[in-house]
N, C-alpha and C positions, 0 to 999 in steps of 0.2 A: 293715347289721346282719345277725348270722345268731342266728337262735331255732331249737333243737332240743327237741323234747319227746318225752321217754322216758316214755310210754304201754303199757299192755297191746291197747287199741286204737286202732290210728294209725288208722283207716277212720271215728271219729268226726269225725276232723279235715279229710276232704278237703273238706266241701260249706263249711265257717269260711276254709279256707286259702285257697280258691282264689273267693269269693265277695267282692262290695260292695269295701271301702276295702282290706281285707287281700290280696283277688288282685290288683285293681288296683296296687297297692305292689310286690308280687312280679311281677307283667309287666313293672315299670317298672325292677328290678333293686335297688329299695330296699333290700327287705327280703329274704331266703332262709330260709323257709321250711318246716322238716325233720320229720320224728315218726322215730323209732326204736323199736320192737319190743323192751323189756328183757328178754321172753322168750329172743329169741336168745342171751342171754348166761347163761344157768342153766347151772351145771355138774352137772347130773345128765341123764341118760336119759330122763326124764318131763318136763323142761322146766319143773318145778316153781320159782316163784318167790317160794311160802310157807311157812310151816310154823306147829306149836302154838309157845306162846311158853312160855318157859321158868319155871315156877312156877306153870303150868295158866292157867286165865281161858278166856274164849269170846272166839271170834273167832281169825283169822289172822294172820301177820304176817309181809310182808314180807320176806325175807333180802336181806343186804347182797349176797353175792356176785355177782347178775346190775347189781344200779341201778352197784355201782361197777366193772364190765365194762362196760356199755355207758357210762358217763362216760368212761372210760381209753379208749375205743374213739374218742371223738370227741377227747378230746385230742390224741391222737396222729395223730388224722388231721387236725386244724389245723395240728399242727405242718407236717406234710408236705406243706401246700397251699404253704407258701411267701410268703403274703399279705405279711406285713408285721405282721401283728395277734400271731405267734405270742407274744411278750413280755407281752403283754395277756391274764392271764388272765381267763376268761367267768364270770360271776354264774353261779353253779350253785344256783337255787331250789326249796326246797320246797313243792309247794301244802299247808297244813297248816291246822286249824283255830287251830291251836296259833301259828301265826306272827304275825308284825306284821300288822296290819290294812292293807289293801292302797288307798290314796289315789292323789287326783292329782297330790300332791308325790310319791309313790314311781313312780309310773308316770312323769314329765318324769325323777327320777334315774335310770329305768333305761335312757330313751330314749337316753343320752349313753353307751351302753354299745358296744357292737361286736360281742358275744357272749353270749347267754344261753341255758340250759339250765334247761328245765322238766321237774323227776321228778313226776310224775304217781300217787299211790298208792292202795291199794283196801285193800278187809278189813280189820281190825282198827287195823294200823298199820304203819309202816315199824321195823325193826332200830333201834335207839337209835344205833350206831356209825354207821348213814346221817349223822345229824343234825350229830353230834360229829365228823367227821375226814373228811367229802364236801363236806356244802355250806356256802353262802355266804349264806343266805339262807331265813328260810320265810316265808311270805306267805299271810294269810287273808282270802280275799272278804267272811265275815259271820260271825258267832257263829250258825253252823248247820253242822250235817254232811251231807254230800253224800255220795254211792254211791263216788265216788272224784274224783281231781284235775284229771280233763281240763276238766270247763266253769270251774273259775276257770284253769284254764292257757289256755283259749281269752279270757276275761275282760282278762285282764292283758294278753296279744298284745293286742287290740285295741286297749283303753287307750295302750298304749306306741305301733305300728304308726304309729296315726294323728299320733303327737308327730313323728315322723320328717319331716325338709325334702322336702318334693314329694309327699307320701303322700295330701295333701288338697287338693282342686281350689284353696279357698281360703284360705289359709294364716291369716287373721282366723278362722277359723272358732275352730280348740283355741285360741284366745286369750280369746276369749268364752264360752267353755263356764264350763257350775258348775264351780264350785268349782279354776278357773285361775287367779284372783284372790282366792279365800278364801270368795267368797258365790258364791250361786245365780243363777244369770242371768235378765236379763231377758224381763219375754214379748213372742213376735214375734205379729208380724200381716202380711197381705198380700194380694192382689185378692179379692173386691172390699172397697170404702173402707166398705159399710153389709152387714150379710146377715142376712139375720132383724131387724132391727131393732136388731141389734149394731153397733154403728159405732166403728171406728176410734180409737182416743183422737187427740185433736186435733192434739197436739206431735209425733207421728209425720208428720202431714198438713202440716205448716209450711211445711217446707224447711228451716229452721232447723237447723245442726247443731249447734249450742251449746246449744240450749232439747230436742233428741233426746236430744243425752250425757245431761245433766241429768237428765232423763223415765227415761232408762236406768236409767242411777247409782241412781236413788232407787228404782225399782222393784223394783233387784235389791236394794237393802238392805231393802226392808219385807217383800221373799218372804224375805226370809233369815231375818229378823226372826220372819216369821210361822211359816215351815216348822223353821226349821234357827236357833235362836238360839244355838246354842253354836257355831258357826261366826264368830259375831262376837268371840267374844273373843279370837279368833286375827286380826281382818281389821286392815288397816293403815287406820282411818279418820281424815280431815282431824275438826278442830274443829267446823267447820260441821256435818260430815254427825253427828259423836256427839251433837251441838245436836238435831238434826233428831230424831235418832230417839228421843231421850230423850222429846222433844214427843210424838212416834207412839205411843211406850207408854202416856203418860200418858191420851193420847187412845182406847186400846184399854184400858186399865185402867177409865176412867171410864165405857166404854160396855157395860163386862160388870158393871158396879154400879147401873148402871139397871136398874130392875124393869121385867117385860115389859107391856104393856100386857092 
């Protein structure tokens, strides 16, 4: 995969790109790695990349001419790398508040991609014609506003990076994470078996991998249950387990109706 992001400051990005699972990936040839400087592509003398927007308001905004320079600047250099990939045009996304809300069903679709570009934007807002006749795509980390686009464009790298075949020492790992399966993952534990007077749940200590699954499975539906309930009405649960939990509410409903002593 090649990820490029069209940044005002690519220097944000060295200590992300080249640290933990993301350098690792890129030493390994996975991933490639890029920031591009949209300043370079301003067709004025001052290098200017914003201006007032048209019908007054506060705030900056973005001009089209440099974001779709430097997109056309990478196109054209795919083409001429020769790969094989050039028929395959790259996800060209927006980081926006405004965009799809960014999951880990859209992080595994973007994993299967070959090519993405991340416009990264600051001030007020990007040119409305960016949105409408550039990209492919806008993607929002969370109903908040940020100073500009690079930490959810580093956000989303990650997310995606680590989906990539070889990018994680243990390939079970992004299988077992939240929300890979629709709920929140189980809790771990690990040396020693007692610490503080905390000890181990039992089904972990067995051996037993059938009575472990089980201990898992259910653990992770009651944190989903407790933390995250609107995740279950998307999860694919057996009969058994919708039984179970139904039981679990009833048993949490009844023990917030008792009066406290």
């Amino acid at each position: 995969m090649r990820i490029d992001v069209l940044t005002l400051f690519p220097e944000m990005f060295a200590g992300v790109f080249g640290s933990s699972i993301l350098g690792k990936a890129k030493d390994k040839g996975i991933v490639s790695l890029n920031t591009l400087n949209f300043r370079d592509f301003a067709n004025n003398k001052h290098h200017t990349v914003d201006d007032t927007p048209y019908g007054g308001g506060g705030g900056m905004v973005l001009k089209a001419e440099p974001i779709f320079g430097a997109v056309e600047h990478l196109l054209e250099r795919q083409k001429g790398d020769g790969d094989g990939e050039k028929e395959r045009k790259p996800r060209i996304i927006l980081m926006c508040p405004q965009g799809r809300p960014f999951t880990q069903e859209v992080a595994r679709e973007l994993s299967e991609e070959s090519h993405l570009i991340f416009i990264c934007g600051h001030y007020e807002g990007y040119d409305e014609r960016i949105r409408e006749h550039l990209v492919t795509d806008e993607l929002s980390v969370g109903d908040y506003v940020l100073t500009g686009g690079e930490l959810p464009a580093m956000i989303v790298t990650d997310a995606v990076v680590r989906l990539l075949p070889g990018a994680l020492g243990n390939e079970q790992s992004a299988v077992t994470d939240s929300f890979s399966d629709g709920l929140l993952e189980y809790p771990h534990y690990t040396r020693p078996a007692e610490f503080r007077g905390w000890k181990v749940p039992d089904a972990l200590l067995s051996g037993h991998h059938a009575e472990i699954e089980k201990w898992r499975r259910r653990q992770s539906l009651e944190r989903t249950l407790v933390r995250r309930p609107d995740l279950l009405e998307r999860a694919e649960l057996s009969e058994e387990e919708r039984s179970w939990l139904n039981g679990l509410r009833a048993e949490r409903q009844n023990s917030a109706k008792e009066p406290a002593e």
